[in-house]
PyMOL Python script that loads the backbone (N, CA, C, O; Angstrom):
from pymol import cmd

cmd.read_pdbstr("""\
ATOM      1  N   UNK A   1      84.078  62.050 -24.394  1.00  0.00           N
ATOM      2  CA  UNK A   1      82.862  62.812 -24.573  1.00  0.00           C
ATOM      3  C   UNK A   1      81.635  61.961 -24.223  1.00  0.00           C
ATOM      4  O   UNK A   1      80.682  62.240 -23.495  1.00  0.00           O
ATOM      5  N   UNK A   2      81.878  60.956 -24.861  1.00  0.00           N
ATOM      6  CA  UNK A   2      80.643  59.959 -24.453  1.00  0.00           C
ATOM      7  C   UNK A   2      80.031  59.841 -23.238  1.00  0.00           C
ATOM      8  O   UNK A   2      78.826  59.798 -22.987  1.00  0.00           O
ATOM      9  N   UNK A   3      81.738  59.754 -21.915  1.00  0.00           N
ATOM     10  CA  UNK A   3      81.333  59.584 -20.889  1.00  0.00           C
ATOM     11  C   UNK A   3      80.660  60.581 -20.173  1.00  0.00           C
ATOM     12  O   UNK A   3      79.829  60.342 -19.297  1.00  0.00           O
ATOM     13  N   UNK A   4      81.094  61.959 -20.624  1.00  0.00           N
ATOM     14  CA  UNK A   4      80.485  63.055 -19.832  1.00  0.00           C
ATOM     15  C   UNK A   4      78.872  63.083 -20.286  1.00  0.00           C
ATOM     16  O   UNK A   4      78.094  63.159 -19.334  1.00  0.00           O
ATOM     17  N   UNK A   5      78.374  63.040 -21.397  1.00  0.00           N
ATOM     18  CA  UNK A   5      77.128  62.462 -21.722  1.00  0.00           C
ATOM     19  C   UNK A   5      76.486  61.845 -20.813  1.00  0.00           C
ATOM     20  O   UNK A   5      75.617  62.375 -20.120  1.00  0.00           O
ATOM     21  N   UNK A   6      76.927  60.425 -20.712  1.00  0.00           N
ATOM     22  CA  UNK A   6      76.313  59.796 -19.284  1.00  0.00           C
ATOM     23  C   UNK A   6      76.591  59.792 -18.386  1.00  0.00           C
ATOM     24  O   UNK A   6      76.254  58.792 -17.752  1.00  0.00           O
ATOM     25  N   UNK A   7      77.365  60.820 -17.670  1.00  0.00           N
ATOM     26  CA  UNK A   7      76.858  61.593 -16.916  1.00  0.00           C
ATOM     27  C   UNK A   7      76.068  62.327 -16.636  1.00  0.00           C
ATOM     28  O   UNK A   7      75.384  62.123 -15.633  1.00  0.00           O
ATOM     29  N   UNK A   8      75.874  63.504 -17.472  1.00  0.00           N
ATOM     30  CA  UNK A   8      74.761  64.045 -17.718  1.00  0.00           C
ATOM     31  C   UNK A   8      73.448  63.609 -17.577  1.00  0.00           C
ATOM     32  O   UNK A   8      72.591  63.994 -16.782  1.00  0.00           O
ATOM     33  N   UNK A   9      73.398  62.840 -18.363  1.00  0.00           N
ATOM     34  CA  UNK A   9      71.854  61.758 -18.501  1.00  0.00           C
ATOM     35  C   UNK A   9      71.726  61.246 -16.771  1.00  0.00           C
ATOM     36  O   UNK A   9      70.746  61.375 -16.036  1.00  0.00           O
ATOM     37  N   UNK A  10      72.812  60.755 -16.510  1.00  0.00           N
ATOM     38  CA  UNK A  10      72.374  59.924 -15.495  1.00  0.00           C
ATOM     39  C   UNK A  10      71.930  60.922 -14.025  1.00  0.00           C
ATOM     40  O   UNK A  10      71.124  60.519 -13.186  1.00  0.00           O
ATOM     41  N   UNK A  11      72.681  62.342 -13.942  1.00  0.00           N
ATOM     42  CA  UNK A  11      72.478  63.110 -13.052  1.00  0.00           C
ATOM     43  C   UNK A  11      71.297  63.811 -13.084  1.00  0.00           C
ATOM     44  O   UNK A  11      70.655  63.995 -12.050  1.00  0.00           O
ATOM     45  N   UNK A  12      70.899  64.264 -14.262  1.00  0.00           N
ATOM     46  CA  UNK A  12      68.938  64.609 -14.640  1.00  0.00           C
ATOM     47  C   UNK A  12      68.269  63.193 -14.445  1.00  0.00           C
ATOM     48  O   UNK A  12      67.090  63.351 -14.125  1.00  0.00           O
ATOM     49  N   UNK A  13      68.595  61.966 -14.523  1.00  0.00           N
ATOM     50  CA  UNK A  13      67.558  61.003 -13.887  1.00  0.00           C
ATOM     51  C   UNK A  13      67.618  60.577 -12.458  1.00  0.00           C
ATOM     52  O   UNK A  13      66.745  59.948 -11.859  1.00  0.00           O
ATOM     53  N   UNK A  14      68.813  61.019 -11.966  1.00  0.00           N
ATOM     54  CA  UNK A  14      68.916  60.832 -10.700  1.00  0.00           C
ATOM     55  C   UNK A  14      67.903  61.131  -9.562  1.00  0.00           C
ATOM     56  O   UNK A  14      67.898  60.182  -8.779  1.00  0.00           O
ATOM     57  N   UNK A  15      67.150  61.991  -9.240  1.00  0.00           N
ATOM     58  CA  UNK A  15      66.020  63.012  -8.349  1.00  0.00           C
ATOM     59  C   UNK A  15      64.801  61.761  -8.880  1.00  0.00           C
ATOM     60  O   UNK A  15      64.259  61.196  -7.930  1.00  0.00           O
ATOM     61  N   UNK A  16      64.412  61.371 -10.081  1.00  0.00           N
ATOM     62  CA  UNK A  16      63.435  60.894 -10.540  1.00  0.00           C
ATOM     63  C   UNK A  16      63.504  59.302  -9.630  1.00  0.00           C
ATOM     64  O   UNK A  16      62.679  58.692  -8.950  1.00  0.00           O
ATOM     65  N   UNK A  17      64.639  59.097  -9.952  1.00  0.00           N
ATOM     66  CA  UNK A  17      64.992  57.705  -9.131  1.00  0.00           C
ATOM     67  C   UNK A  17      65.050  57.226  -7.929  1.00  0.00           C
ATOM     68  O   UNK A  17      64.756  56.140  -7.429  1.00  0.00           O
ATOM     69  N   UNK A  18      65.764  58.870  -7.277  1.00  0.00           N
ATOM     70  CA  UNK A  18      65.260  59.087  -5.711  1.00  0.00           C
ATOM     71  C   UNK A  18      64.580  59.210  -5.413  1.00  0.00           C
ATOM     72  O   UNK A  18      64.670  58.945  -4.214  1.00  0.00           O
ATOM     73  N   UNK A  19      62.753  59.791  -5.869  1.00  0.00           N
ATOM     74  CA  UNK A  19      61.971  60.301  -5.855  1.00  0.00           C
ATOM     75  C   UNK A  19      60.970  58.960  -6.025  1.00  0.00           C
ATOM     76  O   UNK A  19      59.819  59.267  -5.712  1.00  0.00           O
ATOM     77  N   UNK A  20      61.096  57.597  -6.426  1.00  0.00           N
ATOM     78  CA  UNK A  20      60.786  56.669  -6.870  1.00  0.00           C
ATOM     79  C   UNK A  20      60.865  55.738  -6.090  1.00  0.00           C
ATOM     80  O   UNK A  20      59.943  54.931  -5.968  1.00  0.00           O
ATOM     81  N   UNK A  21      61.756  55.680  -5.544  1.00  0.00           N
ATOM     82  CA  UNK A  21      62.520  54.720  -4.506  1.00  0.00           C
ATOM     83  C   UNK A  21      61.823  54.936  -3.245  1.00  0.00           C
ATOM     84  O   UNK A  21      61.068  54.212  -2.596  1.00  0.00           O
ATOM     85  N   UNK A  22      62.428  56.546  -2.997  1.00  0.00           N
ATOM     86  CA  UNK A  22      61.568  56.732  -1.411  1.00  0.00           C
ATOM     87  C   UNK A  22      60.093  56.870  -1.307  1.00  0.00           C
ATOM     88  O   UNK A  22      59.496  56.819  -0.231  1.00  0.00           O
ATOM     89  N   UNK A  23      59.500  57.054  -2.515  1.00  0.00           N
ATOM     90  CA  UNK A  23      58.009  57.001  -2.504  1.00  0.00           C
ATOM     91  C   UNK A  23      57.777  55.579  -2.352  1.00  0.00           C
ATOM     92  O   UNK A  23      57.046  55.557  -1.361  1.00  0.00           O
ATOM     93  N   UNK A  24      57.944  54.372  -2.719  1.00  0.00           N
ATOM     94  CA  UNK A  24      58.247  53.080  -2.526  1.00  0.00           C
ATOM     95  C   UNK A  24      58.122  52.944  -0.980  1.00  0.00           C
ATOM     96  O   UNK A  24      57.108  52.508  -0.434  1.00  0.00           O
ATOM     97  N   UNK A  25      59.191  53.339  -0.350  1.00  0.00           N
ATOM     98  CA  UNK A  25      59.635  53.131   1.259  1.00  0.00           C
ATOM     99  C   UNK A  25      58.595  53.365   1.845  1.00  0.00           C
ATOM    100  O   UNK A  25      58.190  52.611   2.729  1.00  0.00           O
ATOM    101  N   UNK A  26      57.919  54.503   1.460  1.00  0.00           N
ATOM    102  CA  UNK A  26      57.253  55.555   2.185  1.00  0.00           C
ATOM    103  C   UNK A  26      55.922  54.778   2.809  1.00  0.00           C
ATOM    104  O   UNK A  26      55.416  54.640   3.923  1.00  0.00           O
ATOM    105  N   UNK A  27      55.564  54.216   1.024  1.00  0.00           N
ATOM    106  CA  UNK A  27      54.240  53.247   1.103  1.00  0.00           C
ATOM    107  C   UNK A  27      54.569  51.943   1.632  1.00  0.00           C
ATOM    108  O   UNK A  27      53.708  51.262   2.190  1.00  0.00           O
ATOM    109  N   UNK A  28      55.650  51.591   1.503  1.00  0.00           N
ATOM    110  CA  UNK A  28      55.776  50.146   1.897  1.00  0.00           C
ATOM    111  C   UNK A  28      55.722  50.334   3.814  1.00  0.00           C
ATOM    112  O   UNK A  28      55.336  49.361   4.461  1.00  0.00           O
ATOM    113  N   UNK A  29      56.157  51.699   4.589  1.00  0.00           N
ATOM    114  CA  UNK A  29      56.200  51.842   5.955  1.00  0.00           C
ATOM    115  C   UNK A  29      54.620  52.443   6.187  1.00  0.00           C
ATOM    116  O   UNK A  29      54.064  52.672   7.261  1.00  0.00           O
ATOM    117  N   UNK A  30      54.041  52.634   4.660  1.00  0.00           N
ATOM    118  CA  UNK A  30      52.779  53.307   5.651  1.00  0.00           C
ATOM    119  C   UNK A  30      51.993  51.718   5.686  1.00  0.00           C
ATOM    120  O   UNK A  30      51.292  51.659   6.696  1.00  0.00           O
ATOM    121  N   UNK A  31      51.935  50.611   4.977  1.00  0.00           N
ATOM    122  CA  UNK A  31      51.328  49.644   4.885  1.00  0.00           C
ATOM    123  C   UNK A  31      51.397  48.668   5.856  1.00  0.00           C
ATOM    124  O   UNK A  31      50.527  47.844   6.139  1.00  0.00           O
ATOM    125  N   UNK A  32      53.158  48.903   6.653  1.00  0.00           N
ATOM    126  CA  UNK A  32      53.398  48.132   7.781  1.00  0.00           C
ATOM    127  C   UNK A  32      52.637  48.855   9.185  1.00  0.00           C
ATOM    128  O   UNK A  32      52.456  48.483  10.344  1.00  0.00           O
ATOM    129  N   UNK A  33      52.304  50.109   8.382  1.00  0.00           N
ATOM    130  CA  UNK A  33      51.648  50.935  10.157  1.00  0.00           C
ATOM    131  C   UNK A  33      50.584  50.690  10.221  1.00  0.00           C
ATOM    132  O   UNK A  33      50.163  50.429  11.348  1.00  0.00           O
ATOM    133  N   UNK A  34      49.574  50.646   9.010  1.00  0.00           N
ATOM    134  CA  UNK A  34      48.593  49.927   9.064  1.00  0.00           C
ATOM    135  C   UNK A  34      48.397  48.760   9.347  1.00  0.00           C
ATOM    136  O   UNK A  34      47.514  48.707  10.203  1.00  0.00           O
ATOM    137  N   UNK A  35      48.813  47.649   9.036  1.00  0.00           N
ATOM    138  CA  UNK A  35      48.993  46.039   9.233  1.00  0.00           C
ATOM    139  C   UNK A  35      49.336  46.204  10.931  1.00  0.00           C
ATOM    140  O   UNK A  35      49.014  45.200  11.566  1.00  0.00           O
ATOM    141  N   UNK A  36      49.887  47.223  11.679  1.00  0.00           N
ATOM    142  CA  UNK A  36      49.969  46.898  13.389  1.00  0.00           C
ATOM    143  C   UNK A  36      49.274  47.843  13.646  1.00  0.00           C
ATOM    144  O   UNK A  36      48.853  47.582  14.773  1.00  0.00           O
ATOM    145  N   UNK A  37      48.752  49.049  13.261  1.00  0.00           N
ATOM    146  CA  UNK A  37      47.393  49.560  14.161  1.00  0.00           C
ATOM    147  C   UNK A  37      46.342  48.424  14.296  1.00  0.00           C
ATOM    148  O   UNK A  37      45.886  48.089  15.389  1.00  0.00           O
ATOM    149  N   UNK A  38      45.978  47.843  13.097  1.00  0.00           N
ATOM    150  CA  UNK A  38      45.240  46.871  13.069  1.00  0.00           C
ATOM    151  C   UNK A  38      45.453  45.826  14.094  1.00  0.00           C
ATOM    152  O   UNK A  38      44.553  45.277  14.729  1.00  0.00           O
ATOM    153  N   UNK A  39      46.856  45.574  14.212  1.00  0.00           N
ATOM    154  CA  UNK A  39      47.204  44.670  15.092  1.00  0.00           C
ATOM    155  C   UNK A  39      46.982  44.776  16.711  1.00  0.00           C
ATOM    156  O   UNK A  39      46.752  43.933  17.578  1.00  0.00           O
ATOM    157  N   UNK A  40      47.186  46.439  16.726  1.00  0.00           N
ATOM    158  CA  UNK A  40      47.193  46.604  18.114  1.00  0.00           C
ATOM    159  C   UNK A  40      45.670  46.671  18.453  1.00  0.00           C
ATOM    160  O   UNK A  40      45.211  46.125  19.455  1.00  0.00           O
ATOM    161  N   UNK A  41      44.971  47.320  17.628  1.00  0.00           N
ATOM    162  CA  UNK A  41      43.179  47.356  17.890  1.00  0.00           C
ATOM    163  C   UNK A  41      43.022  46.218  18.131  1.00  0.00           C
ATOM    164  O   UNK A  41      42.489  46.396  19.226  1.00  0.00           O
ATOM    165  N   UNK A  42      43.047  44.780  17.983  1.00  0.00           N
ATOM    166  CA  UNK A  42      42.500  43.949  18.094  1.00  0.00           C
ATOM    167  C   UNK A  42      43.457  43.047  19.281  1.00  0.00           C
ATOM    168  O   UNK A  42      43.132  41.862  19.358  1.00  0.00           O
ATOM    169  N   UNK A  43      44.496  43.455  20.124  1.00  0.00           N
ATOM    170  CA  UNK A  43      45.444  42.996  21.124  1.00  0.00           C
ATOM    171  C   UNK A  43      44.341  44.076  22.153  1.00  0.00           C
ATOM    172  O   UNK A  43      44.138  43.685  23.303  1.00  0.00           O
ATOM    173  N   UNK A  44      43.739  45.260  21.744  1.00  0.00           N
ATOM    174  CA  UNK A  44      43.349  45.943  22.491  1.00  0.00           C
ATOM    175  C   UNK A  44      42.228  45.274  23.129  1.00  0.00           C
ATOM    176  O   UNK A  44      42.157  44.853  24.284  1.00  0.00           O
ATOM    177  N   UNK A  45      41.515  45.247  22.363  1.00  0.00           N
ATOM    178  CA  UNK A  45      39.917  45.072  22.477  1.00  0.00           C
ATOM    179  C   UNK A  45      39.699  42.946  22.813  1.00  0.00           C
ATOM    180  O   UNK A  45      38.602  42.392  22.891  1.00  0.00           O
ATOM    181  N   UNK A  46      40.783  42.379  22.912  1.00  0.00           N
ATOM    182  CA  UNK A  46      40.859  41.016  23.519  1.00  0.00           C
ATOM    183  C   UNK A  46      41.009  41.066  24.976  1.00  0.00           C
ATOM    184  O   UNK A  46      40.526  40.256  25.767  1.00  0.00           O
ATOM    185  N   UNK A  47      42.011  42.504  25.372  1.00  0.00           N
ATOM    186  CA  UNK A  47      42.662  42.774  26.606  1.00  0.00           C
ATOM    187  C   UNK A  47      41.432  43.107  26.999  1.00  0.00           C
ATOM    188  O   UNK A  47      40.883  42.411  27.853  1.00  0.00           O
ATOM    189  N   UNK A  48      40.850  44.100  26.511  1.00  0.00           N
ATOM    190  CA  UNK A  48      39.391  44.559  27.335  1.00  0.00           C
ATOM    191  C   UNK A  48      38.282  43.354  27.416  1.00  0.00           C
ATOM    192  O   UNK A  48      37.548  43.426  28.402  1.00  0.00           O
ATOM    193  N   UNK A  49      38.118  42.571  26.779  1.00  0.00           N
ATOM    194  CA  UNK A  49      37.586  41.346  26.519  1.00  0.00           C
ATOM    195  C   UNK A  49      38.052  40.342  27.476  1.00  0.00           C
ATOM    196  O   UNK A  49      37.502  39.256  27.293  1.00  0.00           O
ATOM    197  N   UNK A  50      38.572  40.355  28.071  1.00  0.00           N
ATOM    198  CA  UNK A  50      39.176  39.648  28.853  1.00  0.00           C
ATOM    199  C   UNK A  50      38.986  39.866  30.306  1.00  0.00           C
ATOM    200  O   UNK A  50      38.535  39.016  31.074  1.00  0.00           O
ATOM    201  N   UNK A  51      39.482  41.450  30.737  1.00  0.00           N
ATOM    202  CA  UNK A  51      38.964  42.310  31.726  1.00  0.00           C
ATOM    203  C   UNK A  51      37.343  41.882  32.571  1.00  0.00           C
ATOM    204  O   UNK A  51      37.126  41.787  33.779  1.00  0.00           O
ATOM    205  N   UNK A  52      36.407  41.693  31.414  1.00  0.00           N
ATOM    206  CA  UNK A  52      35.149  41.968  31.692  1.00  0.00           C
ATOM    207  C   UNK A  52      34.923  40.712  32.556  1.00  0.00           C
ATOM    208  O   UNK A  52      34.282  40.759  33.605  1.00  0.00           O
ATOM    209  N   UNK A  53      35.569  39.407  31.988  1.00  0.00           N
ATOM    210  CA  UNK A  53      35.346  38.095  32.951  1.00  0.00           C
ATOM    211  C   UNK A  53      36.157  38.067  34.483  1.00  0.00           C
ATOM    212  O   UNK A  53      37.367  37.898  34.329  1.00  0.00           O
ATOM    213  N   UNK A  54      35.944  38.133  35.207  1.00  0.00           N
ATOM    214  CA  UNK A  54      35.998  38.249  36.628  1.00  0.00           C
ATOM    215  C   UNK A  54      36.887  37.190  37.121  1.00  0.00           C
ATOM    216  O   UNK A  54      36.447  36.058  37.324  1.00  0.00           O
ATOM    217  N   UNK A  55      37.963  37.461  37.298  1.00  0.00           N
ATOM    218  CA  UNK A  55      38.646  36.468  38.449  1.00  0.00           C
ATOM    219  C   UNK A  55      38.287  35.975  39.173  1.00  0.00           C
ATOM    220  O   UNK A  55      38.704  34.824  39.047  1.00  0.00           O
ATOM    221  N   UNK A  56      37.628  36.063  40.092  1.00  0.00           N
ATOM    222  CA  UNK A  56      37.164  34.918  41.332  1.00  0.00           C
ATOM    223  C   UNK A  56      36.720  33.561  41.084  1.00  0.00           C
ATOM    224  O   UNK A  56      36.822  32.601  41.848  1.00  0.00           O
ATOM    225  N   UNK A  57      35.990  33.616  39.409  1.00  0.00           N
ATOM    226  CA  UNK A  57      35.117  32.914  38.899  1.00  0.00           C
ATOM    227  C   UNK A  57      35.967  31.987  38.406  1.00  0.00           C
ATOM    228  O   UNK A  57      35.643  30.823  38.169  1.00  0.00           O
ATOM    229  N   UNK A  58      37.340  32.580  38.195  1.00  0.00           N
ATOM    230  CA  UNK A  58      38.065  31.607  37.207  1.00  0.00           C
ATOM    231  C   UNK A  58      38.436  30.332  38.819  1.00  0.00           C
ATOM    232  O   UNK A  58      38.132  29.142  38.895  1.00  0.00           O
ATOM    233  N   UNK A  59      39.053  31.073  39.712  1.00  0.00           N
ATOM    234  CA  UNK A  59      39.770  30.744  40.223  1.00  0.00           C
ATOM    235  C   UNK A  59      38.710  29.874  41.304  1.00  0.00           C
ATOM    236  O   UNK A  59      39.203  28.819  41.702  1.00  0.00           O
ATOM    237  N   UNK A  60      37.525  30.144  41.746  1.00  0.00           N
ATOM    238  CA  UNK A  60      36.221  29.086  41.685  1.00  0.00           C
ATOM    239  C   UNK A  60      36.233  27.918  41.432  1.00  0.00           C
ATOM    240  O   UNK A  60      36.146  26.971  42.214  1.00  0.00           O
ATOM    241  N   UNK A  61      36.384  27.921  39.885  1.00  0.00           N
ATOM    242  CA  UNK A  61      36.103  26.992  39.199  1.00  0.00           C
ATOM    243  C   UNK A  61      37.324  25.693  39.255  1.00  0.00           C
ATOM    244  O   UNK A  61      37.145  24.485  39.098  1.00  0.00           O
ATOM    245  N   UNK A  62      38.827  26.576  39.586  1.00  0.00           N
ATOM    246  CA  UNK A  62      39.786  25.748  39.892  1.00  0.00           C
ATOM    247  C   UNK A  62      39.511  24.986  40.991  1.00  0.00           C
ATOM    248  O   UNK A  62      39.523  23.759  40.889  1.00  0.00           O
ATOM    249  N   UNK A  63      39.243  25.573  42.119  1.00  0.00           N
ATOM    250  CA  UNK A  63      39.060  25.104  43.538  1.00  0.00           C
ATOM    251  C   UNK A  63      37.658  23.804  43.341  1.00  0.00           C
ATOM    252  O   UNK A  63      37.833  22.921  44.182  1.00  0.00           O
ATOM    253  N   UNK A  64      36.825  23.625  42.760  1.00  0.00           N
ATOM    254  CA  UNK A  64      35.612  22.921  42.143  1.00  0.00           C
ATOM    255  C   UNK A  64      35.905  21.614  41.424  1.00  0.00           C
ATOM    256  O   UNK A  64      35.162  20.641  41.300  1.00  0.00           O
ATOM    257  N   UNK A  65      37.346  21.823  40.901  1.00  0.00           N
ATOM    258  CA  UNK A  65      37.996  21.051  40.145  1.00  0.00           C
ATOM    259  C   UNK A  65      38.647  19.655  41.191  1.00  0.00           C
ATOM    260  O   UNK A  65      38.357  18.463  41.293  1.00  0.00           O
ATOM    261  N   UNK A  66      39.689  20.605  41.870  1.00  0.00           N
ATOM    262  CA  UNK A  66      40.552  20.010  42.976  1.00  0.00           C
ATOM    263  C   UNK A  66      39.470  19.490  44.609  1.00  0.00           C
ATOM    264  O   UNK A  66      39.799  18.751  45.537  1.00  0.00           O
ATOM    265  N   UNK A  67      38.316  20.162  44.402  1.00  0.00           N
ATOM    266  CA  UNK A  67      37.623  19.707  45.609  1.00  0.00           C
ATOM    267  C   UNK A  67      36.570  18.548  45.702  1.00  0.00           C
ATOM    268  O   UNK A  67      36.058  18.264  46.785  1.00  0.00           O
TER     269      UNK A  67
END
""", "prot")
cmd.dss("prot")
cmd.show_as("cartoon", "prot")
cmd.util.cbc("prot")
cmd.orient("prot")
């Protein structure tokens, strides 16, 4: 008898536990999506940052070096 008891108990806490767990996951994957949007905004905006300086200039400056 006992055992069917905890059963009981344990199958009405069950949903609560699942419900606990994956809310857990949920936040712990929304915190990692945040932590790389962040990541990618700022891979973004280096790439564009980067763009704006002109090749010729770099490669100028090599030839300036060696000449």
């Amino acid at each position: 008898m006992a055992a069917m008891e905890y059963q009981h108990i344990y199958c009405e806490t069950l949903p609560d536990k699942i419900t606990g767990t994956s809310k857990a996951i949920m936040d712990g994957m929304a915190a990692i999506a945040e932590k790389t949007a962040a990541i990618q905004a700022k891979l973004t905006g280096s790439v564009v940052k980067g763009t704006k300086s002109p090749a010729p200039k770099i490669q100028l400056t090599g030839w300036y070096r060696w000449g």
